[in-house]
C-alpha positions as CSV (number, residue, x, y, z in Angstrom):
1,X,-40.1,-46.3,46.9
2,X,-42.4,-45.2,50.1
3,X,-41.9,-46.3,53.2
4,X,-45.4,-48.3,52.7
5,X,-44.6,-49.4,49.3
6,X,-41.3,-51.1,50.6
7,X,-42.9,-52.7,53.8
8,X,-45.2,-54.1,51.3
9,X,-43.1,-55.2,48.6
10,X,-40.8,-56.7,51.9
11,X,-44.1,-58.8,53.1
12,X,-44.8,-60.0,48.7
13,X,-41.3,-61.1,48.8
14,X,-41.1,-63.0,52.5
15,X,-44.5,-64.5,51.4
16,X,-43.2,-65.8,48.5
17,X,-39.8,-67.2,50.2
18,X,-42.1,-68.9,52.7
19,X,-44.3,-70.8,50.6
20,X,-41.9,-72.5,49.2
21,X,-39.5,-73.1,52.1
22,X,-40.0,-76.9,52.3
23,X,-40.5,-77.1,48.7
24,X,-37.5,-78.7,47.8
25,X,-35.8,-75.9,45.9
26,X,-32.5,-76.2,47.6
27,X,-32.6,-79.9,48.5
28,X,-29.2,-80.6,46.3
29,X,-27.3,-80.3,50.1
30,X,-29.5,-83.5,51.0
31,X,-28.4,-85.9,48.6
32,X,-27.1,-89.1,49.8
33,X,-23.8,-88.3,48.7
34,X,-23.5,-91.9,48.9
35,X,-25.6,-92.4,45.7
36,X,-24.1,-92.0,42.5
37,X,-23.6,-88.7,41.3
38,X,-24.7,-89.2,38.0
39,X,-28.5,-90.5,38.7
40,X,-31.6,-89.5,37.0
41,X,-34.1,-89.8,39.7
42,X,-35.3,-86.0,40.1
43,X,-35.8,-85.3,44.0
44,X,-39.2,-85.5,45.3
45,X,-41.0,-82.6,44.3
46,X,-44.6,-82.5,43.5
47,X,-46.0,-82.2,40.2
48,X,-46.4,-79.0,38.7
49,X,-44.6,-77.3,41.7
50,X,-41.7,-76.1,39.5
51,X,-43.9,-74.2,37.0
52,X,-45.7,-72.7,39.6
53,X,-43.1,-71.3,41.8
54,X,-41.2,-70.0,37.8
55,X,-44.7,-68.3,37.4
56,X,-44.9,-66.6,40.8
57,X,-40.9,-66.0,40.2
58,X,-41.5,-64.1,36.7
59,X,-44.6,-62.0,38.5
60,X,-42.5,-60.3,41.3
61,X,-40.9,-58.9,38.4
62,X,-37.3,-58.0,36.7
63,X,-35.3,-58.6,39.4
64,X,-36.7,-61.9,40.1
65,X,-36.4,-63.2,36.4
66,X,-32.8,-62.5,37.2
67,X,-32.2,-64.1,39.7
68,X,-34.5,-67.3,38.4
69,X,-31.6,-66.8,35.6
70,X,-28.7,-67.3,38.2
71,X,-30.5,-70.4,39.9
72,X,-30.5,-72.2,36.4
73,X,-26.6,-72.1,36.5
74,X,-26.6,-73.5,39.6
75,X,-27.4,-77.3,39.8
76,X,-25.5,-77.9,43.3
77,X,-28.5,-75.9,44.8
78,X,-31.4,-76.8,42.9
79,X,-32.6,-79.7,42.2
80,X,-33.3,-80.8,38.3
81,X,-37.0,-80.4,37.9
82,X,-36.3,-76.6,39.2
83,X,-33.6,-76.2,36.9
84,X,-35.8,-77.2,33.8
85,X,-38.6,-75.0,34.4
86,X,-36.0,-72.2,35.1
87,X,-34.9,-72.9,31.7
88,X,-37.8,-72.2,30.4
89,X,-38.2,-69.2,32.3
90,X,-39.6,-66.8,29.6
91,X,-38.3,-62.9,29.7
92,X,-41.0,-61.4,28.0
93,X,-43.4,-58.4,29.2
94,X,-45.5,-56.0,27.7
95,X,-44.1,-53.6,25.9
96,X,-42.8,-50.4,27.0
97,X,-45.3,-47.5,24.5
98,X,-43.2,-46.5,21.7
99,X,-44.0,-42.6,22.7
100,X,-42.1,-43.4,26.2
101,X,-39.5,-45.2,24.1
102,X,-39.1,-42.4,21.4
103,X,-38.4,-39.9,24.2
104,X,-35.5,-42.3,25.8
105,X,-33.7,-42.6,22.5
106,X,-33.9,-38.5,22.0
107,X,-33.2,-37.7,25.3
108,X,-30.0,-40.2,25.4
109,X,-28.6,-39.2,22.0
110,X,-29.8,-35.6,22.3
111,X,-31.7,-35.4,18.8
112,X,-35.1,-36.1,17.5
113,X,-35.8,-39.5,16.1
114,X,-36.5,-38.2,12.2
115,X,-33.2,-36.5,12.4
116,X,-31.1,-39.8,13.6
117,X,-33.1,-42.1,11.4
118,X,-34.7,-42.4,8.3
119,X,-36.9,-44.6,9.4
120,X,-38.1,-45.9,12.9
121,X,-40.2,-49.1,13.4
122,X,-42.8,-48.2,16.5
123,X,-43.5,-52.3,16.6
124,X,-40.8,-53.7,19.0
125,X,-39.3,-56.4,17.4
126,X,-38.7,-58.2,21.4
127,X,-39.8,-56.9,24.9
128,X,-38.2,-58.0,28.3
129,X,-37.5,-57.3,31.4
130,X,-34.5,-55.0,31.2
131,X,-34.7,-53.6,27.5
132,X,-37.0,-53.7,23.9
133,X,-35.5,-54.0,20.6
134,X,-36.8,-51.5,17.7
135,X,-35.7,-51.3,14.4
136,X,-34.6,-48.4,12.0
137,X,-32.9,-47.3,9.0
138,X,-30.1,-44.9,9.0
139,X,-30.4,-41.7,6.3
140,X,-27.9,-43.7,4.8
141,X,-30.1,-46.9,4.0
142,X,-28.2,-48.9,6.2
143,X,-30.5,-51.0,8.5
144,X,-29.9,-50.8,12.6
145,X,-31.6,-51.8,15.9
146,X,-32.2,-50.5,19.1
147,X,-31.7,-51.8,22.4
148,X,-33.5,-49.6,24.7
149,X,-33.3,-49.8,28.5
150,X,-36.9,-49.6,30.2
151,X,-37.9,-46.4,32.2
152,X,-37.2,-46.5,35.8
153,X,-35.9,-50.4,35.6
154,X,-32.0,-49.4,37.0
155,X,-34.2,-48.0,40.3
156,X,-36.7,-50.8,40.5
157,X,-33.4,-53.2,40.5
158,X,-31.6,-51.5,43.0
159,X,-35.0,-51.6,45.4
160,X,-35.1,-54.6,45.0
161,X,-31.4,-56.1,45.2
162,X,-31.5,-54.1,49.2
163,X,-34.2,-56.2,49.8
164,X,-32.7,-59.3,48.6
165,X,-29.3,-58.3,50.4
166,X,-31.3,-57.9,54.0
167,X,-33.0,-61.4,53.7
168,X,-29.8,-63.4,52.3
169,X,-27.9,-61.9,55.8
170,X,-31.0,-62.9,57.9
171,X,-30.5,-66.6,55.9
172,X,-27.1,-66.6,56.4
173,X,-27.3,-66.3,59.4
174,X,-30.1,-68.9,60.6
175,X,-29.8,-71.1,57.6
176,X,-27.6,-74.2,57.5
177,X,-28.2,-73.4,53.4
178,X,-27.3,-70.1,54.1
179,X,-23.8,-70.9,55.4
180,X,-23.0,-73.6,53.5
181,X,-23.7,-70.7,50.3
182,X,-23.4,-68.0,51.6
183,X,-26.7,-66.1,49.9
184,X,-24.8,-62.3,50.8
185,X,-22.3,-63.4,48.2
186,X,-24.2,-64.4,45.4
187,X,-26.9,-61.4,46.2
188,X,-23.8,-59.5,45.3
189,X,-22.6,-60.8,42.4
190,X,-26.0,-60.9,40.8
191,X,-25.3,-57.2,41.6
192,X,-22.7,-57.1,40.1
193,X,-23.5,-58.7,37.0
194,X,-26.9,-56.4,36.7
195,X,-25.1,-53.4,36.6
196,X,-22.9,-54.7,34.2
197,X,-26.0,-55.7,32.1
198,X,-27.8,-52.1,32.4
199,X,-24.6,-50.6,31.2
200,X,-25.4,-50.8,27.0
201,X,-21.9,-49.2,26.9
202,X,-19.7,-52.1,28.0
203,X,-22.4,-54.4,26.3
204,X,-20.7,-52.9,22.9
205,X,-17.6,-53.1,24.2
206,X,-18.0,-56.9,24.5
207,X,-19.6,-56.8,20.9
208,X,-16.4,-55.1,19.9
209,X,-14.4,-57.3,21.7
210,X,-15.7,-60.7,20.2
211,X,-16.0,-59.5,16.7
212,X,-12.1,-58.8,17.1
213,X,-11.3,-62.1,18.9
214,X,-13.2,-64.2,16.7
215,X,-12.0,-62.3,13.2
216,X,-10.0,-65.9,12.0
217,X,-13.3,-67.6,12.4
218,X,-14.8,-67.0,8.8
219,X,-18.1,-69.1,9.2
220,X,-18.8,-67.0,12.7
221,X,-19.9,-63.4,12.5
222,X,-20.5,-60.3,15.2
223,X,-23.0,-57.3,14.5
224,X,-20.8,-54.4,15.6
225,X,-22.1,-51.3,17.6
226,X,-22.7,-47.6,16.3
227,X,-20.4,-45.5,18.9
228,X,-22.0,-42.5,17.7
229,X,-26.1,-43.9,18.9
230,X,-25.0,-45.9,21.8
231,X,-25.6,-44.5,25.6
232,X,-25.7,-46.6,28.9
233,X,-29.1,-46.8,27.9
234,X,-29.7,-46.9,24.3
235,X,-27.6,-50.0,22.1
236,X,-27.6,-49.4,18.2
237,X,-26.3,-52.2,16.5
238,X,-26.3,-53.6,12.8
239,X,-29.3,-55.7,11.9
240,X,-28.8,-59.3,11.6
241,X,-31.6,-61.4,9.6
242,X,-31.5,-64.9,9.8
243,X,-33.2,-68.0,11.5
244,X,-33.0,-69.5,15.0
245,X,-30.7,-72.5,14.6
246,X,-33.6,-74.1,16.0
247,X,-36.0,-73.9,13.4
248,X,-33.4,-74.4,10.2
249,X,-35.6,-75.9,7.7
250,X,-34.7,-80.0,6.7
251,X,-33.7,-79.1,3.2
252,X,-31.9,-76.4,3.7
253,X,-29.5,-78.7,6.3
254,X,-29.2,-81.5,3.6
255,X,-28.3,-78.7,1.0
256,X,-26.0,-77.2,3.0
257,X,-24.8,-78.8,5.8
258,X,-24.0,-77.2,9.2
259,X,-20.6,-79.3,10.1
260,X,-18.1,-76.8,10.2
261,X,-20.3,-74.3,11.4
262,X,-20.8,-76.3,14.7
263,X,-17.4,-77.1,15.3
264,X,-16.3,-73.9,14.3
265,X,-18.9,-72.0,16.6
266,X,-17.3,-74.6,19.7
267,X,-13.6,-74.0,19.0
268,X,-14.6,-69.9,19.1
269,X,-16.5,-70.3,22.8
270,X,-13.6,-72.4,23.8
271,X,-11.2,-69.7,22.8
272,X,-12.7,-66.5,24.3
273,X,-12.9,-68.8,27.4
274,X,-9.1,-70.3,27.8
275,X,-7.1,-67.5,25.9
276,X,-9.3,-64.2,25.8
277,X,-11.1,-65.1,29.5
278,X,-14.4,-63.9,28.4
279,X,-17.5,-66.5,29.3
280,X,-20.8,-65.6,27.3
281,X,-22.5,-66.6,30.1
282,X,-25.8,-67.1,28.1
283,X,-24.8,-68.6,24.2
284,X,-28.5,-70.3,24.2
285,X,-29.9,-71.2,20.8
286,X,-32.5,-67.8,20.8
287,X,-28.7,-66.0,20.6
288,X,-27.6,-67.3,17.6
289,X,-29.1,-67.0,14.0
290,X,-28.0,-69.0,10.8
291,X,-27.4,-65.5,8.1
292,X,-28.5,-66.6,4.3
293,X,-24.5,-66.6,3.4
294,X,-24.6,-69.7,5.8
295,X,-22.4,-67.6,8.6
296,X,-23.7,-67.7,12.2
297,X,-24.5,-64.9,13.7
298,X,-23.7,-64.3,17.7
299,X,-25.2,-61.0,19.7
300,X,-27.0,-60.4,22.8
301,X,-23.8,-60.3,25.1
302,X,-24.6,-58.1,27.7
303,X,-23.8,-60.9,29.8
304,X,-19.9,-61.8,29.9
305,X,-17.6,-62.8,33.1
306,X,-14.5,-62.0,32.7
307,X,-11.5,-64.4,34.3
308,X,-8.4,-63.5,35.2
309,X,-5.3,-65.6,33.8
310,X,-4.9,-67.9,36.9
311,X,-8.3,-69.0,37.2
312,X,-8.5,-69.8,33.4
313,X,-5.7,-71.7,33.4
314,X,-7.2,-73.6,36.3
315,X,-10.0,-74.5,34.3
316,X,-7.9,-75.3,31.3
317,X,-6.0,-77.9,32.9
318,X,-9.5,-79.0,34.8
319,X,-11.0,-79.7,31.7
320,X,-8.0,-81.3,30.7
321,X,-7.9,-83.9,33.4
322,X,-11.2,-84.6,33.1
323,X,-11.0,-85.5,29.3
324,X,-8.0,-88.0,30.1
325,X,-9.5,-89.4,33.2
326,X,-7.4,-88.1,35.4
327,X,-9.5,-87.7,38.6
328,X,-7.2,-86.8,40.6
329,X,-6.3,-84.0,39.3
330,X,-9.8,-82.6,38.7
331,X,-10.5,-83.3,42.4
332,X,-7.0,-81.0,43.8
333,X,-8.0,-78.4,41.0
334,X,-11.7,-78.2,42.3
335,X,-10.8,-78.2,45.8
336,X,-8.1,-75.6,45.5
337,X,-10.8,-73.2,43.6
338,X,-13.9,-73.8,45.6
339,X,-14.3,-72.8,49.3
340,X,-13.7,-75.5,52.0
341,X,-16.2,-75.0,54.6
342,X,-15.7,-76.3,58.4
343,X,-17.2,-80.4,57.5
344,X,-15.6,-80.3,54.1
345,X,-14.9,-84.0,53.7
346,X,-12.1,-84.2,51.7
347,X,-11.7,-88.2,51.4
348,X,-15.0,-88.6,50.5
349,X,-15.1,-85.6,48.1
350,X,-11.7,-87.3,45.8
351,X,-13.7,-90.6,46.1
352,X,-16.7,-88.8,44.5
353,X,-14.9,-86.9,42.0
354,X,-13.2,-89.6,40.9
355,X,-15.6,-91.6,40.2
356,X,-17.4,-88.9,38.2
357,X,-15.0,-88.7,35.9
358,X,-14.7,-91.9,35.6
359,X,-18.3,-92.0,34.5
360,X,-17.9,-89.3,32.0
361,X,-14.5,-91.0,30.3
362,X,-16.9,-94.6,30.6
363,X,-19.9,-93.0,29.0
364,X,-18.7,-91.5,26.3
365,X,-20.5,-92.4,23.1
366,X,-22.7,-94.5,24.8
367,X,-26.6,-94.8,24.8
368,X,-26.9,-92.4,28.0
369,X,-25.8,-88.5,27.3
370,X,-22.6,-87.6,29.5
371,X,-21.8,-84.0,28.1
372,X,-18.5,-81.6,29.1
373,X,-21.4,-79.3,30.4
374,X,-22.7,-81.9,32.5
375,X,-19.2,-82.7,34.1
376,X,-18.7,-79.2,35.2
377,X,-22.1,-78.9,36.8
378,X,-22.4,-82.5,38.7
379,X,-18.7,-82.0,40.0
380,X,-20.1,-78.5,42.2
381,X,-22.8,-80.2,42.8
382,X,-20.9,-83.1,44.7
383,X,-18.4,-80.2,46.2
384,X,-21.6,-78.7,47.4
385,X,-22.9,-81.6,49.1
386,X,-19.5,-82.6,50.4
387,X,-18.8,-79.8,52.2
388,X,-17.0,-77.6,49.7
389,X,-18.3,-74.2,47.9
390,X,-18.3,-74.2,44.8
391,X,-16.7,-71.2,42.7
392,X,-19.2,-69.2,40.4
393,X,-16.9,-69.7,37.4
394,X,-16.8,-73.6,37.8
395,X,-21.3,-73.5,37.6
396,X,-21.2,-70.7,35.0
397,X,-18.8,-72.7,32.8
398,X,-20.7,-75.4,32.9
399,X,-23.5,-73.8,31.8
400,X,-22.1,-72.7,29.4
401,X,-20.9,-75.4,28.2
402,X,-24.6,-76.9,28.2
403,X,-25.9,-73.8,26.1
404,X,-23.1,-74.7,23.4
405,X,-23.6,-78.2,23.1
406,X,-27.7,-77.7,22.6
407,X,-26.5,-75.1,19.8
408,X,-24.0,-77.5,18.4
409,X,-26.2,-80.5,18.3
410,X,-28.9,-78.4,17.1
411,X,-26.6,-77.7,13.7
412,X,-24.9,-81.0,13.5
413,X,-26.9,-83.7,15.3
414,X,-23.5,-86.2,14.4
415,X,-21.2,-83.9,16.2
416,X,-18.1,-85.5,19.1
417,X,-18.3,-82.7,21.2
418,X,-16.0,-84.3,23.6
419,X,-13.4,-84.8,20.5
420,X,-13.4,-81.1,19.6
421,X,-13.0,-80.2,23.2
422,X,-10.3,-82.2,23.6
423,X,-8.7,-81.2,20.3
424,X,-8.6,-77.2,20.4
425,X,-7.7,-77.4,24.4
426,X,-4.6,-79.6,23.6
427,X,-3.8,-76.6,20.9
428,X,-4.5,-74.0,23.4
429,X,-2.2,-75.9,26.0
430,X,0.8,-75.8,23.2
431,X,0.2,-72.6,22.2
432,X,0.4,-71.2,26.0
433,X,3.5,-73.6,26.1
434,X,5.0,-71.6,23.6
435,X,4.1,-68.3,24.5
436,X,6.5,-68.5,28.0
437,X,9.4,-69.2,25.7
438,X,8.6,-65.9,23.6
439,X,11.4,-63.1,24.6
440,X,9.6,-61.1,26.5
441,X,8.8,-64.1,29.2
442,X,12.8,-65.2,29.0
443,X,14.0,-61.4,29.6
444,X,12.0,-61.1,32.8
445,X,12.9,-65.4,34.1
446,X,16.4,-64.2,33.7
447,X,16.0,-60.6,35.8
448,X,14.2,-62.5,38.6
449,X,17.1,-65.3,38.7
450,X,19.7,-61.7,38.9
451,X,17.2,-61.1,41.7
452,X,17.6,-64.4,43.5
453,X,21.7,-64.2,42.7
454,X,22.0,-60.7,44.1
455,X,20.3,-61.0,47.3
456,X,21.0,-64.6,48.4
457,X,24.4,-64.1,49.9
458,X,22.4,-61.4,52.6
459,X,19.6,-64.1,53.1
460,X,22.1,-66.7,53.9
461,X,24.4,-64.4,56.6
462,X,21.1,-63.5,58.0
463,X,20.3,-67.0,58.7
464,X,23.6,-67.9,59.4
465,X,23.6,-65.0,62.8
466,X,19.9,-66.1,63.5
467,X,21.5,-69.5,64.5
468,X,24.5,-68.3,65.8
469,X,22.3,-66.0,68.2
470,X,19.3,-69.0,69.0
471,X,17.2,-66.5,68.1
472,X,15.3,-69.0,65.4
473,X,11.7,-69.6,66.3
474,X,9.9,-72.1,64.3
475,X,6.0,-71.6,64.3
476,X,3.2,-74.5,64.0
477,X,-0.2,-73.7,63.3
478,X,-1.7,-76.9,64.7
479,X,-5.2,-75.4,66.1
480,X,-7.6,-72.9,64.2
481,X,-7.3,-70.0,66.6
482,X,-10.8,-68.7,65.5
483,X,-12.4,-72.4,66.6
484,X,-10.2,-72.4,69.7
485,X,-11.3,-69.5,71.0
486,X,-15.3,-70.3,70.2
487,X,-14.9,-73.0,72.2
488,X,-13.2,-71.2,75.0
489,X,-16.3,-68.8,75.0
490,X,-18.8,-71.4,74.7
491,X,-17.3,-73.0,78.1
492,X,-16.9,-69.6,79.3
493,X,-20.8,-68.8,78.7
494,X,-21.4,-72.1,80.6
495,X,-20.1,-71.9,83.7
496,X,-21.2,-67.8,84.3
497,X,-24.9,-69.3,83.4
498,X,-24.1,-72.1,85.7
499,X,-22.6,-70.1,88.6
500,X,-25.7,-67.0,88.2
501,X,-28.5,-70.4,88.5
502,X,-26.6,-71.1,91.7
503,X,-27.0,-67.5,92.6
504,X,-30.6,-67.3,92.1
505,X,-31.2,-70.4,93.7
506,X,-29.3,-69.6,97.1
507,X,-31.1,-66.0,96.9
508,X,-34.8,-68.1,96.7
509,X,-33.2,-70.0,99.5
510,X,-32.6,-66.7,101.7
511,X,-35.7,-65.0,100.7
512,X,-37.8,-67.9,101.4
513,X,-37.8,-66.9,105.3
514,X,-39.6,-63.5,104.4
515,X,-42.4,-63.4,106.5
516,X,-43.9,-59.6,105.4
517,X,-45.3,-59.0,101.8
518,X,-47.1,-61.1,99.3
519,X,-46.7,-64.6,98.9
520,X,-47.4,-67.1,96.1
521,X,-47.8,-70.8,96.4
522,X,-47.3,-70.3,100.4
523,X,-43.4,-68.5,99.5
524,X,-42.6,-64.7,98.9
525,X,-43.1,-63.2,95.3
526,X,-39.1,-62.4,95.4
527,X,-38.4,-66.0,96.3
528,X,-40.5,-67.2,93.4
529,X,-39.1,-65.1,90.9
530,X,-35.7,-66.2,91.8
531,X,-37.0,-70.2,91.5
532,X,-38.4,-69.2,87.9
533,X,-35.5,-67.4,86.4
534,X,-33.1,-70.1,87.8
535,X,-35.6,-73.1,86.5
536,X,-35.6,-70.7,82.9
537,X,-32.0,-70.5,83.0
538,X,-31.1,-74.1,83.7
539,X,-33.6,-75.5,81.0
540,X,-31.6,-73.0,79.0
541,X,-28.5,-74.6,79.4
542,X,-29.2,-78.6,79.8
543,X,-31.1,-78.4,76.2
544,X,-28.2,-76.2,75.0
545,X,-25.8,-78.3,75.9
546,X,-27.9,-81.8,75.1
547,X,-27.9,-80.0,71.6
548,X,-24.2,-79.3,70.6
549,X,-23.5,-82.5,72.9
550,X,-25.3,-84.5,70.1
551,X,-23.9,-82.9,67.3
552,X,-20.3,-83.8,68.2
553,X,-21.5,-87.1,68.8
554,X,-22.8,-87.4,65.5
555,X,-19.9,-85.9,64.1
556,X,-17.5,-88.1,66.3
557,X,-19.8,-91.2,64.9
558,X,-19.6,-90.4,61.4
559,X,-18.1,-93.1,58.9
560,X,-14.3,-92.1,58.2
561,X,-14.1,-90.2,54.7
């Protein structure tokens, strides 16, 4: 990208962001937190705005039908009539021409097409942003498709992410939003999760990964990669045919009905998330296909987190506590994953949380739709507006969690999500229970307890002659050094503007009795210049300080958490 080409695409993106600065997008840090958590009103957005700021989203290109994708996991920052047209965001473009496409797949598998395939369909069977899908039959008769990347799209992403990265420090740095968020970190790990994405390699990997995880799940099944046709950029995979879960026909449900697959499809997610730490971060009903042997049929998973033991576990026993009612103990897991910023109002955040859960265990089963997915999302929303940054597994979760439940009610209408949940996560608690007590975890208790044995006589004596020698110091961290010392500067930067206004206005004083050179208003130019910049100066300060005076007024009035 030329320097021109980048100014220009700069002033098409800062256009954009301006238009709809006081749109409402990020509005969920203004609700009355006061207001129940769970209510339906949408927030005061005008009709047909949504659609139209999705539409201008999807025509600034790839990058931005990303990162409309990221904003529809994130209910704590956009309000819901911005999350339901992001949900319908649509990924489809024109198609790449099959001649560029055919010269991708050689060029990354090093043959020509005739010679890897027996056949090759030039009709894409899906176009989008990142990739088209093309079918083909292998010499052997064995039907494939392609997933391959577009021409040029790694580059036009990586443009574009620098952009992104140079306005979210500019926000974060003038932007209440902006701090609260912190836009630099999510600009990077929508970086990070788009390089994942353009990597076809570790998208098989994941395919490899899930067909092995879920092999005990018979009704569930996994198209596996061809290692030998698979690049960064080209994914072969087997051919699944089959029907959206969406559009199953009526009869066919009452012939053969979809109970077990539903529950079994739930169980599966719920495992790769709490045992295997793997989120499908996007298990939407276009990614799953009902085969004719009645088996359901899971691809597209070039978007997976991965969580590390200690934050699963977190959610595990999150989920938990929510399911039994226990608030409290969804409001200290929360709080201990999320981010507390510098107003974080923890009273007022347990308050909320409890009473969210409460909703959830009230609702249940009742005329208004309370889902698991639902839970997850509203509780960072009310960390969000309380004060407390919400982690990216706790919205992507929860989204998750959404995408399932549409999937599951779409093949059982009757089915107790909530009692399945609660079900397999009881399992998975027992089975985790058991798995400390296997040998392996009791061999390595018992050499940490040798540990402890072994050096606690030398910890002791060393205590013992600190004493001895009144050489034991005991440290309190009462103030936040960091906020201390802004202070200190802020009082600092006060009196030197103070004492140089004084300056100026004793030099106008002195000057004033010039009587050679020019004068204005009747007094020398020097004097006057001194009388503006101390006037300049002093407005400076009085509406500085009038301005932070105020805010630790309103702070000091605020009602008690």
């Amino acid at each position: 990208m030329n320097e021109a080409t980048r100014l220009s695409r700069y002033a098409r993106i800062g256009a954009f962001l301006l238009r709809y600065r006081k749109a409402g997008l990020f509005s969920g840090l203004d609700l009355d937190i006061q207001e129940a958590a769970l209510a339906d009103e949408t927030e005061a957005v005008k009709p047909g705005q949504p659609e139209q700021f999705v539409d201008e989203l999807e025509a600034l290109g790839p990058t931005f039908i990303k990162v409309g994708q990221a904003l529809s996991t994130r209910p704590d920052m956009v309000p819901a009539p911005y999350i339901a047209a992001l949900e319908r965001m649509q990924d489809d473009v024109a198609p790449v021409p099959v001649a560029r496409v055919r010269e991708i797949i050689e060029a990354e598998l090093g043959a020509r097409i005739g010679t890897l395939f027996a056949s090759f369909d030039d009709e894409p069977l899906a176009a989008g942003s990142v990739a088209q899908v093309h079918s083909a039959k292998l010499h052997g008769g064995r039907e494939v498709v392609l997933k391959v990347q577009r021409p040029h799209i790694a580059q036009t992403l990586r443009e574009d992410l620098a952009i992104l990265e140079k306005l979210a420090g500019a926000a974060d740095r003038m932007t209440d939003v902006g701090r609260r968020y912190g836009f630099v970190g999510l600009v990077s790990e929508l970086r990070h999760s788009l390089a994942s994405e353009l990597n076809f390699e570790l998208e098989a990997e994941n395919l490899r990964r899930f067909a092995e995880n879920l092999r005990g799940y018979d009704r569930l099944y996994v198209p596996l990669p061809l290692a030998d046709l698979t690049t960064t950029r080209v994914l072969t995979m087997q051919r699944v045919r089959g029907i959206k879960v969406t559009h199953i026909p009526p009869l066919r449900r009452i012939e053969h009905p979809l109970r077990e697959q539903a529950r079994e499809l739930l169980r599966a997610y719920l495992d790769q998330v709490f045992v295997h730490g793997l989120v499908h971060a996007d298990p939407h009903p276009g990614n799953v296909l009902l085969m004719e042997d009645h088996r359901l049929a899971l691809f597209d998973l070039g978007m997976v987190v991965r969580l590390v033991p200690r934050t699963r576990h977190r959610l595990l026993k999150l989920m938990l506590g929510a399911i039994s009612g226990n608030g409290d103990q969804v409001g200290e897991i929360s709080e201990t994953m999320g981010t507390a910023l510098e107003d974080f109002r923890h009273s007022l955040y347990t308050r909320q949380v409890e009473q969210l859960v409460a909703s959830y265990v009230g609702l249940h089963n009742s005329s208004r739709q309370f889902s698991e997915g639902r839970l997850v999302l509203e509780l960072a929303r009310v960390g969000a507006s309380c004060g407390l940054r919400p982690p990216a597994e706790l919205s992507i979760l929860g989204k998750t969690l959404l995408n399932l439940e549409a999937v599951t009610s779409a093949l059982d209408p009757t089915i107790d999500t909530r009692r399945v949940v609660e079900q397999h996560l009881q399992q998975v608690l027992r089975r985790q229970a058991l798995g400390t007590l296997s040998p392996a975890n009791l061999a390595s208790e018992w050499l940490d307890v040798q540990e402890l044995a072994r050096h606690t006589p030398q910890h002791v004596a060393s205590i013992l002659r600190t004493l001895a020698q009144n050489r034991l110091r005991v440290r309190v961290d009462g103030l936040e050094e960091s906020h201390m010392m802004e202070s200190l500067q802020k009082i600092a930067n006060r009196i030197s503007t103070g004492v140089i206004v004084a300056a100026l206005v004793i030099g106008s004083a002195l000057t004033s009795r010039m009587t050679s050179g020019p004068t204005l208003f009747g007094l020398p130019i020097l004097s006057m210049l001194f009388i503006i910049a101390a006037v300049a100066l002093g407005l400076g300060l009085i509406l500085s300080a009038l301005r932070r005076d105020g805010k630790v007024e309103r702070a000091a009035n605020r009602p008690p958490d």
